[in-house]
C-alpha positions as YAML, in Angstrom:
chain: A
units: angstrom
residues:
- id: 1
  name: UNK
  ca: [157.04, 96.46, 79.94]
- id: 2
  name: UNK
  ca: [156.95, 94.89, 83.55]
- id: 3
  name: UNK
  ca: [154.00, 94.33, 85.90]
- id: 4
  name: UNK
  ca: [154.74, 94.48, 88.93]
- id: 5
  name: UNK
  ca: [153.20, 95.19, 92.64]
- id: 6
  name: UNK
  ca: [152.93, 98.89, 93.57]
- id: 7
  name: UNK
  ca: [154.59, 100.82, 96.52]
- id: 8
  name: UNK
  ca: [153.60, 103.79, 98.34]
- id: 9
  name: UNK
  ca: [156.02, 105.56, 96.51]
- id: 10
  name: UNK
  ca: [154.07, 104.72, 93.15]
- id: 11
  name: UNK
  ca: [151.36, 106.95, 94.72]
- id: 12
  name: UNK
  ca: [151.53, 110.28, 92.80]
- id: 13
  name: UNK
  ca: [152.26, 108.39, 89.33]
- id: 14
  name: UNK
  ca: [149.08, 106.28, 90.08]
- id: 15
  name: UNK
  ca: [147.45, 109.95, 90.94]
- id: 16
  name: UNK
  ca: [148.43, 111.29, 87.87]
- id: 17
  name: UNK
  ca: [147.20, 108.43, 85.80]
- id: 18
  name: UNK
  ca: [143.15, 109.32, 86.85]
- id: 19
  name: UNK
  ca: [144.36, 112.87, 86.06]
- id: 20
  name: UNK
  ca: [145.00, 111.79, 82.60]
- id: 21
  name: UNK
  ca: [141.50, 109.87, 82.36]
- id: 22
  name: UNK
  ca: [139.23, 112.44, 84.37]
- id: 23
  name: UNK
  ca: [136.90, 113.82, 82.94]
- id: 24
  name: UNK
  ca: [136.75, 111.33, 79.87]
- id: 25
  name: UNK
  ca: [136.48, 107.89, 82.03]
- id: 26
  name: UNK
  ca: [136.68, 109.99, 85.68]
- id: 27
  name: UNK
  ca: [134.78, 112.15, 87.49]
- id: 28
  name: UNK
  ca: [136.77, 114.67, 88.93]
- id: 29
  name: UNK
  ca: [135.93, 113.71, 92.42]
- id: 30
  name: UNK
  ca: [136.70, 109.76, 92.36]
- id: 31
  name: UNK
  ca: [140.27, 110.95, 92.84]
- id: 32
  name: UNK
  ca: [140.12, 111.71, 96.56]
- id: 33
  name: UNK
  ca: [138.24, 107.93, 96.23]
- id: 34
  name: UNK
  ca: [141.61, 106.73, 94.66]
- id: 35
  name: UNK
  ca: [143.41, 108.07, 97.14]
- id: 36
  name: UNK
  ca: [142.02, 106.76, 99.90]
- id: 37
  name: UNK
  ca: [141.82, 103.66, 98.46]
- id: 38
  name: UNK
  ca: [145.75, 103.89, 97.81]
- id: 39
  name: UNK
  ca: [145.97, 104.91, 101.26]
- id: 40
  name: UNK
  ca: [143.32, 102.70, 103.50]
- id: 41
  name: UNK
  ca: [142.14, 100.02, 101.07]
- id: 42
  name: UNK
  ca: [144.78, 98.09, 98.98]
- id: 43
  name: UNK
  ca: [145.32, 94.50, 99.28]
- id: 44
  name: UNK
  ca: [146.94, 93.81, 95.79]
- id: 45
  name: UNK
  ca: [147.95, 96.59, 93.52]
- id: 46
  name: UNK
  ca: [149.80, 96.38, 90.35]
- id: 47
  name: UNK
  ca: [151.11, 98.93, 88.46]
- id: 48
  name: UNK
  ca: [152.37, 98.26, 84.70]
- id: 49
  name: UNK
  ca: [156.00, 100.08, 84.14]
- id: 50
  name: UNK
  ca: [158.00, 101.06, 81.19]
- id: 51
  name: UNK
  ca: [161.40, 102.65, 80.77]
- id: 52
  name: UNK
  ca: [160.95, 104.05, 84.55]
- id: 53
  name: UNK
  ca: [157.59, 105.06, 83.68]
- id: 54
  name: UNK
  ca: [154.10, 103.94, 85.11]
- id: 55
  name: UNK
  ca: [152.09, 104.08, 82.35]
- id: 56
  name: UNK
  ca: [149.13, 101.58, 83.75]
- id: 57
  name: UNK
  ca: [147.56, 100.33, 87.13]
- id: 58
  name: UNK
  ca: [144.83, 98.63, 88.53]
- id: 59
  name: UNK
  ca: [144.47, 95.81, 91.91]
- id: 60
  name: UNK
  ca: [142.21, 93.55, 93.50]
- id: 61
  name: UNK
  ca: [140.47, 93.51, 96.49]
- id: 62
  name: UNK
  ca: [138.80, 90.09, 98.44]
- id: 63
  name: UNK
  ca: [135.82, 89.45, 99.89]
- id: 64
  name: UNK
  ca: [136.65, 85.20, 100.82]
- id: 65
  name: UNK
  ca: [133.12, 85.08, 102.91]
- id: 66
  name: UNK
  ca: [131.22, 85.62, 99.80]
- id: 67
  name: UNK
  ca: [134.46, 83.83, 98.07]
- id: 68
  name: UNK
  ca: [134.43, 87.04, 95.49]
- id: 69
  name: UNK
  ca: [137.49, 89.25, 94.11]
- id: 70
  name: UNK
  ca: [136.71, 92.53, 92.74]
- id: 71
  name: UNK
  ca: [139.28, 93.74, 90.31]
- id: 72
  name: UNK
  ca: [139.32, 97.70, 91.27]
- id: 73
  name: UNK
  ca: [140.94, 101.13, 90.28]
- id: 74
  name: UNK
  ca: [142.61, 100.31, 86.28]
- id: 75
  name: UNK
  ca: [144.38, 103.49, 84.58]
- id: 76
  name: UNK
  ca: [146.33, 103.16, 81.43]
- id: 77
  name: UNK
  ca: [148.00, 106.66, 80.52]
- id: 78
  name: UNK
  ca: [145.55, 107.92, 77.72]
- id: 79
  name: UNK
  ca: [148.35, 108.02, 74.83]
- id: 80
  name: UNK
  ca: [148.89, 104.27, 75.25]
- id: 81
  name: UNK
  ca: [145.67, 103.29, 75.33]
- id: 82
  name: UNK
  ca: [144.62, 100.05, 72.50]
- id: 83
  name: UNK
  ca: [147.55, 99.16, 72.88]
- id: 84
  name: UNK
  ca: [147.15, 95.70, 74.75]
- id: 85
  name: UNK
  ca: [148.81, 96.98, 78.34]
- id: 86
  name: UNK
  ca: [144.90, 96.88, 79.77]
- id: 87
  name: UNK
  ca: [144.56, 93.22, 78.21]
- id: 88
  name: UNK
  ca: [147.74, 92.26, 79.55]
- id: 89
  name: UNK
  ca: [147.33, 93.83, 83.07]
- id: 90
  name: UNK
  ca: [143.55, 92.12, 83.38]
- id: 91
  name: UNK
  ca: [144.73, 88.42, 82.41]
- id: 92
  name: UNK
  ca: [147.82, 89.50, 84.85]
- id: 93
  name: UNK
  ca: [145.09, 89.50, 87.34]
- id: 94
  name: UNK
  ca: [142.87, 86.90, 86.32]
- id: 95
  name: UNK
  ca: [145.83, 84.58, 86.58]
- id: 96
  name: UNK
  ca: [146.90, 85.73, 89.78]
- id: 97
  name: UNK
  ca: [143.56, 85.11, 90.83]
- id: 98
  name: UNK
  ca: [143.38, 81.51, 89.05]
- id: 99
  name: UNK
  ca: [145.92, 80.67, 91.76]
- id: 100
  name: UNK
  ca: [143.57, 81.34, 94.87]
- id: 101
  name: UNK
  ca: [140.91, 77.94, 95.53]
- id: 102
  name: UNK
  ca: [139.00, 80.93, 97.57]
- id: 103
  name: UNK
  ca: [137.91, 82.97, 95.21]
- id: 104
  name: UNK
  ca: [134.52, 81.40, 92.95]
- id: 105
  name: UNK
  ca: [133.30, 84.75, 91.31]
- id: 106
  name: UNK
  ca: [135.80, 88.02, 90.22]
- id: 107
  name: UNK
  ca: [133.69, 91.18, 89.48]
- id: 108
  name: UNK
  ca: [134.52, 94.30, 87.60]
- id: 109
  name: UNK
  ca: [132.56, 97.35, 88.52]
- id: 110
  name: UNK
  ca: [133.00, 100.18, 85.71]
- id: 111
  name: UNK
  ca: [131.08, 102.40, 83.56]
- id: 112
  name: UNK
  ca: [129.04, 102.54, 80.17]
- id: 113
  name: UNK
  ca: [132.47, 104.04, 78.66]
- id: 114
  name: UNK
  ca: [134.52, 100.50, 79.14]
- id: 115
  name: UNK
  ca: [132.37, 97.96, 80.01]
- id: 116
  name: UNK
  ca: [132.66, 96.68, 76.63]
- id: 117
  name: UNK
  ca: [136.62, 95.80, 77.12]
- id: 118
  name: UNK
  ca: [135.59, 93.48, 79.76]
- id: 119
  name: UNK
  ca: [133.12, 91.83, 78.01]
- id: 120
  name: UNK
  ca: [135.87, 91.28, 75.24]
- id: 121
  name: UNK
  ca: [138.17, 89.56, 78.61]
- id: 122
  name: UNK
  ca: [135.07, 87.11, 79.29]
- id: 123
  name: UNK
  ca: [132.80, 89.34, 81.78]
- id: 124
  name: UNK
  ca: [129.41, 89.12, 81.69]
- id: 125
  name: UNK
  ca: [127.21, 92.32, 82.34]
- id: 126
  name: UNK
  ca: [124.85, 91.87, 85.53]
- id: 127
  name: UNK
  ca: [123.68, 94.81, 86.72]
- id: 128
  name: UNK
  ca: [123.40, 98.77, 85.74]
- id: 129
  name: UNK
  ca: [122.99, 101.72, 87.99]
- id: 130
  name: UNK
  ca: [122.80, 105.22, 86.32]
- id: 131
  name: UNK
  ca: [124.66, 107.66, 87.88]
- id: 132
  name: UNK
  ca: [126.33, 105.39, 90.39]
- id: 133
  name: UNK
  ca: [129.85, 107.02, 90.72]
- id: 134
  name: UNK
  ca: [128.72, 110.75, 89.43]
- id: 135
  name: UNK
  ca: [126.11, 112.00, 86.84]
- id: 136
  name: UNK
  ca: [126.58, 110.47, 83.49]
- id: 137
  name: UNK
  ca: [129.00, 107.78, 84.69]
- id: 138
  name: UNK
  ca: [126.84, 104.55, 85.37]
- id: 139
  name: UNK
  ca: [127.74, 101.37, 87.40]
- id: 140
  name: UNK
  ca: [128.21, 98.43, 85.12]
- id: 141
  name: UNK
  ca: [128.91, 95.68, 87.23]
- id: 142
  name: UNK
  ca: [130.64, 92.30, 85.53]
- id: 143
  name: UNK
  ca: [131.30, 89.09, 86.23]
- id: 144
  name: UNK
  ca: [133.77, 86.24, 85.75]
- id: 145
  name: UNK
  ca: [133.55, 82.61, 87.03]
- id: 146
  name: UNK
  ca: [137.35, 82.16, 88.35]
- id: 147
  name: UNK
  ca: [138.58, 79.01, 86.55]
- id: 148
  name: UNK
  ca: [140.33, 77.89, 89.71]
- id: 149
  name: UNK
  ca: [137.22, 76.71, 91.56]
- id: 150
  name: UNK
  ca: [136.01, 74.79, 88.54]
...
């Protein structure tokens, strides 16, 4: 298993990975959301590979004026799931993010269905908003003091 930083030629396996998860963790319509995301709005991306395969993803984006990272968009391919690739890809992150002085705060924003994984990673719930992203799939937002600034 290698993480490693996506390229637009990772698109449609990244694509296919929300397939997998909608409608059990996605709403069907987040995926034009992921696409233009893939498209307009990374900064870093990672996708988790295996025997040619991308069986995970997930990246970060920065906001340095509020000195915040939000870690965004994380897929593991259903079958594979429990397994430890989503622990491993998350501290992947966190560490990467350990490395930037910047960065005080990293948030998670997920749903009711997950938020319990980052708890487990050291996130702390802050805020809830039913139906944020569609109906029955409520914004849990989560944070994490980045051990770099402390």
């Amino acid at each position: 298993m290698e993480i490693r930083t996506y390229k637009p030629e990772d698109k449609a396996s990244v694509i296919n990975l929300i397939k997998l998860n909608t409608p059990e963790f996605f709403h069907p319509t987040e995926q034009k959301d992921l696409e233009h995301y893939l498209d307009h709005e990374v900064e870093d991306y990672f996708v988790v590979e295996e025997d040619a395969e991308i069986i995970g993803a997930g990246g970060i984006n920065y906001f340095p004026e509020e000195r915040i990272a939000r870690i965004s968009w994380d897929f593991i391919k259903p079958d594979l799931q429990g397994k430890g690739i989503g622990k491993k890809l998350t501290e992947y992150r966190i560490n990467h993010l350990k490395k930037n002085e910047v960065i005080e705060l990293i948030v998670v924003r997920t749903t009711q269905l997950v938020y319990r994984f980052y708890e487990k990673m050291g996130f702390t719930l802050t805020k809830i908003e039913k139906d944020f992203w569609a109906p029955n799939f409520d914004l849990y937002q989560m944070e994490l003091k980045n051990k770099a600034t402390m």
